[in-house]
N, C-alpha and C positions, 0 to 999 in steps of 0.2 A: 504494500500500500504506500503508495504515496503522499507525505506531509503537505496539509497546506492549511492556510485560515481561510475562513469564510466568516466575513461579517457583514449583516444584515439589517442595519438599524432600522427602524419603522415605527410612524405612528399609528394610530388606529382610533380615531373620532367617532362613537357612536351611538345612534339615538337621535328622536322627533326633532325636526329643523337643524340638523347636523350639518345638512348644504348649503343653509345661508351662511354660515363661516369657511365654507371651503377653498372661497377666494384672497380671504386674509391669509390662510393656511399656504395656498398655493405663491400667491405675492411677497410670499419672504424669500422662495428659494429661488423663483425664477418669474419673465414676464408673459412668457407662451407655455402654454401647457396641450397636453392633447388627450382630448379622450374619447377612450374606446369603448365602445357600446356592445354588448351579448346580442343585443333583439331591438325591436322596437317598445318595447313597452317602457323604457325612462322616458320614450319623447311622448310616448299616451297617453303615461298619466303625471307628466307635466314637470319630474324631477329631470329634466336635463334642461328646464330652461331657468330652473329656479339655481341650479350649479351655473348657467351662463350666464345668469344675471347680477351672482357673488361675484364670477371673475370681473365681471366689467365692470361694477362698482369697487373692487379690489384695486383696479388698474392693469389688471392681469387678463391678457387674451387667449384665446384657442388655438389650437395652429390651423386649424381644419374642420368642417362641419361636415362635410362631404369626402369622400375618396376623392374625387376628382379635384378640392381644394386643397387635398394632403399630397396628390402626387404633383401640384404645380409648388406645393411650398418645398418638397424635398427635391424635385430641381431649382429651384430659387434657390434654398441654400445658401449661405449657411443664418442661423436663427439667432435674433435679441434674446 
C-alpha cells in the first residue's frame, strides 16, 4: 500500500431557509460559482432561484445556467 494524506475539509449548513445564506457562504471563497442540478425538481419547486437570488444579493454569480452557457464560459476561460 501506498502512503498518502487525504484531506477533506467541509462544511455542511442544514435546515429550513438554509439557501438564503448560501450566497454569503459562497462570496467569501470565490465570485462565480456553479451548480449542478440531479433533475428538474430544484427549478419546480423554486429552490434554485431562491440559491440564485443569495448569490446575487451576495455579489457572487453562477458561471452557467445552461450547458450551452457553461461550454461558452469554459472556452472563454479563464474565470474571476
Amino acid at each position: 500500500m501506498n502512503n498518502y494524506v487525504y484531506h477533506n475539509p467541509g462544511k455542511i449548513i442544514f435546515g429550513r431557509g438554509c439557501e438564503q445564506s448560501i450566497g454569503g457562504e459562497i462570496a467569501r471563497y470565490a465570485k462565480r460559482c456553479l451548480i449542478v442540478l440531479g433533475g428538474p425538481f430544484i427549478k419546480e419547486n423554486g429552490l434554485y432561484d431562491r440559491v440564485a437570488a443569495s448569490l446575487e444579493e451576495a455579489g457572487a454569480d453562477q458561471l452557467a445556467d445552461t450547458m450551452e452557457e457553461l461550454e461558452a464560459a469554459i472556452l472563454e476561460g479563464p474565470w474571476s
